[in-house]
N, C-alpha and C positions, 0 to 999 in steps of 0.2 A: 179382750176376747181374742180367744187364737183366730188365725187366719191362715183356711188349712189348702195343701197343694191339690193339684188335679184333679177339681171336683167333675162328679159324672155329667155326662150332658142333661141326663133324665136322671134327678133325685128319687131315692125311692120313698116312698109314700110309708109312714110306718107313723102309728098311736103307740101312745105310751097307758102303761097299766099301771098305776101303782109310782107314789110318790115319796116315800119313804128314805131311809138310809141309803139305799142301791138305786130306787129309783129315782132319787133326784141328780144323782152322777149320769145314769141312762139318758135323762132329759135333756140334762145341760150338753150333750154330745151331739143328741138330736136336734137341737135347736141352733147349734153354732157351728154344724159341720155340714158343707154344701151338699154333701152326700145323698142326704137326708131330707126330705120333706113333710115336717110336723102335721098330723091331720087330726088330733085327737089327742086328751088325757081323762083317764078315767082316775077317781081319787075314791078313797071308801070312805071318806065322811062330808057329809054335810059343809063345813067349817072350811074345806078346802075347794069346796066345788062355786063355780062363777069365778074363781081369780084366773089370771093370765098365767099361760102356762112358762113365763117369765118369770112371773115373782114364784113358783111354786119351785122354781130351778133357782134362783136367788142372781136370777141376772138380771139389766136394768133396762132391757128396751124390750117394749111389749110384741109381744108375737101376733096377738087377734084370734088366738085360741083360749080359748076358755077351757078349764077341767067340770067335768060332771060326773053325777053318780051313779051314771045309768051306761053300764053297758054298750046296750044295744044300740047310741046315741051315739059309743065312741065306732062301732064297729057299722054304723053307717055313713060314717068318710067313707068306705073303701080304702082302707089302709092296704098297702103288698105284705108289710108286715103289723105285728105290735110286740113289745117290747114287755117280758109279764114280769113286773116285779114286787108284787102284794105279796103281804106276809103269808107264807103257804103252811108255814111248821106246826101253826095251830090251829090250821083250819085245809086241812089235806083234801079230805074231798070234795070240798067248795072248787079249792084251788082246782082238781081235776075234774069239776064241770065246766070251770072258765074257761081252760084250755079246751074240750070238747065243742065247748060253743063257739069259741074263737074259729077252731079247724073247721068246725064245720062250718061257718059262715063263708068258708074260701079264703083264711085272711091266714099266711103264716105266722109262726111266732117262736119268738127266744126268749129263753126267760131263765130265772137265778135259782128257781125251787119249783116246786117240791125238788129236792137235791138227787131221789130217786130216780128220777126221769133222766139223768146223767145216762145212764145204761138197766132201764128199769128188771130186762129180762132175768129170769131166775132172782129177783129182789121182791119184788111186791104181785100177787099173786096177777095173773092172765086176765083174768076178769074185770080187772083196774085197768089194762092193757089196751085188751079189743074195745073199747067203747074212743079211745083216741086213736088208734089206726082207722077204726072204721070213720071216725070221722074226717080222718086227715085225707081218706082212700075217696070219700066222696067229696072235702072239696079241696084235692088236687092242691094239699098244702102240705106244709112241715115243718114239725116242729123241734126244737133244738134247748136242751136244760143245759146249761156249764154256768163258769165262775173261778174261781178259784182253787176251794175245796170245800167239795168236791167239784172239780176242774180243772184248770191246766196244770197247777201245782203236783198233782197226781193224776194224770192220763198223758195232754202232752209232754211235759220236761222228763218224765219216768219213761216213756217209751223211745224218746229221740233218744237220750244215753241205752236205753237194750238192743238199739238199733245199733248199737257202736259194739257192740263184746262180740266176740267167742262165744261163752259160754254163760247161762245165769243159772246161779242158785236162791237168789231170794232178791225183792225188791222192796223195799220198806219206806213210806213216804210220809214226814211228819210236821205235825204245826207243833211248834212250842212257842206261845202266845202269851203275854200279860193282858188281859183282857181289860182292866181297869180303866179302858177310856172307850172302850165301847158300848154306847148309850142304847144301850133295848132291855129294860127291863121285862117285856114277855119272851125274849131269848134268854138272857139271863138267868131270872129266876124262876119264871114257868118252865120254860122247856129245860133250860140246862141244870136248876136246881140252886146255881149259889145262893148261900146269905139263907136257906132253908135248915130245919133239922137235918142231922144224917142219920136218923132214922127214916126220914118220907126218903122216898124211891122217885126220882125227877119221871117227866115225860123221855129222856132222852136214856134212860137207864132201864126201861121197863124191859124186861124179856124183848130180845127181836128189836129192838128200836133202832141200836147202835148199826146192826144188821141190815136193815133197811136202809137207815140213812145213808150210809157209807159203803153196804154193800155194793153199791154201782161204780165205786172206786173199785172195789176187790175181783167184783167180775168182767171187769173191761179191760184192767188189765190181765188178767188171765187171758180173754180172748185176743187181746193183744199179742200175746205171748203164746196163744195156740193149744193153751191147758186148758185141761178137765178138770174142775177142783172135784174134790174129794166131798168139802162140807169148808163152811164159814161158821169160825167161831169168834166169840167178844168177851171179852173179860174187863176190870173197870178196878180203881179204887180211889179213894177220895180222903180227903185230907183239911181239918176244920181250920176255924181261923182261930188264931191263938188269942185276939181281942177285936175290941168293935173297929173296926175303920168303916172307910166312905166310900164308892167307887162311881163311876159318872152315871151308871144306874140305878142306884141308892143304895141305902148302908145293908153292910154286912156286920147282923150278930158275933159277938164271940161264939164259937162251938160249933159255928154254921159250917154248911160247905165254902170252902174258900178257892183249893184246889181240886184240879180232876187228871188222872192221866186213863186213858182207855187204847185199847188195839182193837182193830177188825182182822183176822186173820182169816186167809185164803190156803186150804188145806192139802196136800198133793202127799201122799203115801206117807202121812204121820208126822210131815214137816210144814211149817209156815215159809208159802213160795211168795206170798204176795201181802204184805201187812201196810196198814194206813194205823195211824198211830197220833196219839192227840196228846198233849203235854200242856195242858192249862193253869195259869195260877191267876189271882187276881191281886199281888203283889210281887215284888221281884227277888224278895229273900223268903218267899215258901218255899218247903221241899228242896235245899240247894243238890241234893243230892241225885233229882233228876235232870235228866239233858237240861241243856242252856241252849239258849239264843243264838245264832252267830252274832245278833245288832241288838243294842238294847230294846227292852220291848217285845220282841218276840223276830219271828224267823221261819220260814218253810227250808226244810230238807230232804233230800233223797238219797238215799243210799242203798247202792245197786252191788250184791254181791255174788260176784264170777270171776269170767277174765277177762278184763283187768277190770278190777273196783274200783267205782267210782263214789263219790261224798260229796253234792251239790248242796249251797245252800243258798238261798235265796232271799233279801233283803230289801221289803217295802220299804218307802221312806216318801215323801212329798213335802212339796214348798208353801201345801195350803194345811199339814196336820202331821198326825204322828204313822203310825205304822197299822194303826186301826183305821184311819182312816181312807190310807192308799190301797189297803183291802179293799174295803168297796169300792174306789174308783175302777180298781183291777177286774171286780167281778161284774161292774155296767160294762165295763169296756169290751170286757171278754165276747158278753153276747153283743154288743152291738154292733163291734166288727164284726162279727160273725153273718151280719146279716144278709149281704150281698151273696153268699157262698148259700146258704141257706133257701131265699127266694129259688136260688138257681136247683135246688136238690128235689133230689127224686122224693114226691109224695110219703107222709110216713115220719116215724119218732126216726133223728138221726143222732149219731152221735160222733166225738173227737175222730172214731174211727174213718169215720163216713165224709168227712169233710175233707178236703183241702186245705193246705198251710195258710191261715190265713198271716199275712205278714203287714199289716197294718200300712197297707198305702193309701197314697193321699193322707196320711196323720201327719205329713211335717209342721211344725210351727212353728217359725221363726221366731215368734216372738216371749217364744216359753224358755228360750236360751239364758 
């Protein structure tokens, strides 16, 4: 177990939501960094609820927290924060009563999804909106969506390089991913489609969808950058698999979807100023003829064009998995530092904009060397 530097005198008090893929990297943070004082886990089923929220983080000394499946039982510790990270992608409105109930109980919160709440404005109508300000405006809380991507891979690394040019003309911020070891078959094949006919239409391709999701990438950096977009357009194409393989969330038919490559573009007098750009395959010799990786496996990139252009690539990797996995480390970690800045933030949905550098103090660990 790490053994991390300068812990606060007064930990903050913070439950955990959700114990899944992201949120068990979230837990094991909260439970082994002094920072932090565990008061609560909430789990959505039955099967997970009464364990220690040790063994739910797969560490071996018991905490004396128990997970349960009630809510209102995690949000009466009195947590400063909690930490949301239940599956939101197919279950959106749920997700955006949680978080209402959350705000409004007084308790603030970070969390991984809905990925919209990144920078919801102009993405998902107002109406979806005011019901979490209003709650956050009455209990004096705030809340905060990031992660990866959409997260720092496009809002902060894309902005700290615009903060360095002269001049921009376009910023274009991309995953190109082997997805093949990442195990969520309701990501997967519900929401994203693989291993389906390419005749069905996924959750994630319907009219608007790509738009929503990503949209909050496209319009925060605009606002970063000071522009008025025009209009946000998506465009998509996909690519079957040439025979049956396997992948960690189960088999993929031949003829199915196998690959995906999609944009979100951000539109300014008939040009794309701001594009998020997804490059998916579920093996590593589909499509050779779109982008590659910079690392096997997959890879986040940025590339910022003006003066001088820049070409940033970024390269997960970790000593406990592959590059699927230190994604999700990346996207607990993202919000959970984030939460000391966060407690401290003016009432209300905040975003990368709104916060402070968070520079991960107090994370040293010696013994991670």
């Amino acid at each position: 177990m790490a053994q991390f530097s300068a812990p606060p005198k007064s930990p903050i008090r913070v439950a955990q939501i959700g114990t899944g893929n992201v949120g068990g990297h979230a837990l094991t943070e909260l439970i082994t960094n002094p920072a932090f004082e565990l008061t609560g886990v909430w789990v959505s089923s039955e099967a997970k609820a009464g364990k220690d929220a040790a063994e739910l983080a797969g560490l071996d000394t018991p905490t004396g927290i128990t997970a349960t499946a009630d809510l209102d039982a995690v949000l009466a510790t009195k947590p400063d924060c909690a930490v949301y990270t239940a599956m939101a992608d197919n279950r959106l409105m749920e997700a955006l009563e949680d978080y209402r109930r959350i705000l409004a109980a007084g308790v603030n919160v970070v969390g991984s999804g809905p990925v919209f709440l990144q920078y919801p404005w102009q993405v998902i109508p107002d109406e979806l909106i005011s019901p979490l300000q209003d709650a956050a405006e009455a209990g004096r809380a705030s809340l905060y969506v990031n992660g990866i991507d959409p997260g720092f891979a496009n809002d902060l690394l894309p902005l700290a390089l615009a903060g360095t040019c002269q001049s921009i003309e376009q910023i274009r911020c991309m995953e190109i991913i082997n997805y093949d070891t990442y195990d969520s078959a309701t990501v997967m094949f519900d929401v994203m489609g693989f291993g389906k006919s390419m005749d069905d239409v996924p959750m994630l391709l319907q009219p608007g969808v790509l738009s929503m999701a990503w949209g909050s990438v496209i319009r925060q950096l605009a606002a970063g950058l000071g522009l008025t977009l025009d209009k946000v357009v998506e465009e998509y194409v996909r690519v079957p698999a040439p025979e049956d393989f396997d992948i960690a969330s189960g088999h993929i038919p031949k003829g199915t979807t196998a690959a995906m490559r999609f944009e979100v573009q951000g539109i300014v007098d008939g040009k794309p100023v701001v594009v998020l750009e997804h490059v998916t395959r579920l093996r590593d010799d589909l499509c050779p003829d779109w982008p590659q990786p910079a690392q096997e496996g997959g890879s986040y990139r940025i590339e910022v064009t003006g003066e001088p252009n820049y070409a940033l690539d970024l390269c997960l990797g970790s000593s406990k998995g592959d590059h699927n996995h230190a994604g999700l480390v990346a996207t607990a970690a993202r919000i959970v530092n984030a939460i000391p800045a966060v407690v401290a933030g003016t009432p209300g949905i905040l975003t990368t904009l709104d916060l402070p550098l968070v520079t991960g103090n107090g994370l040293y660990a010696a013994n991670r060397l």
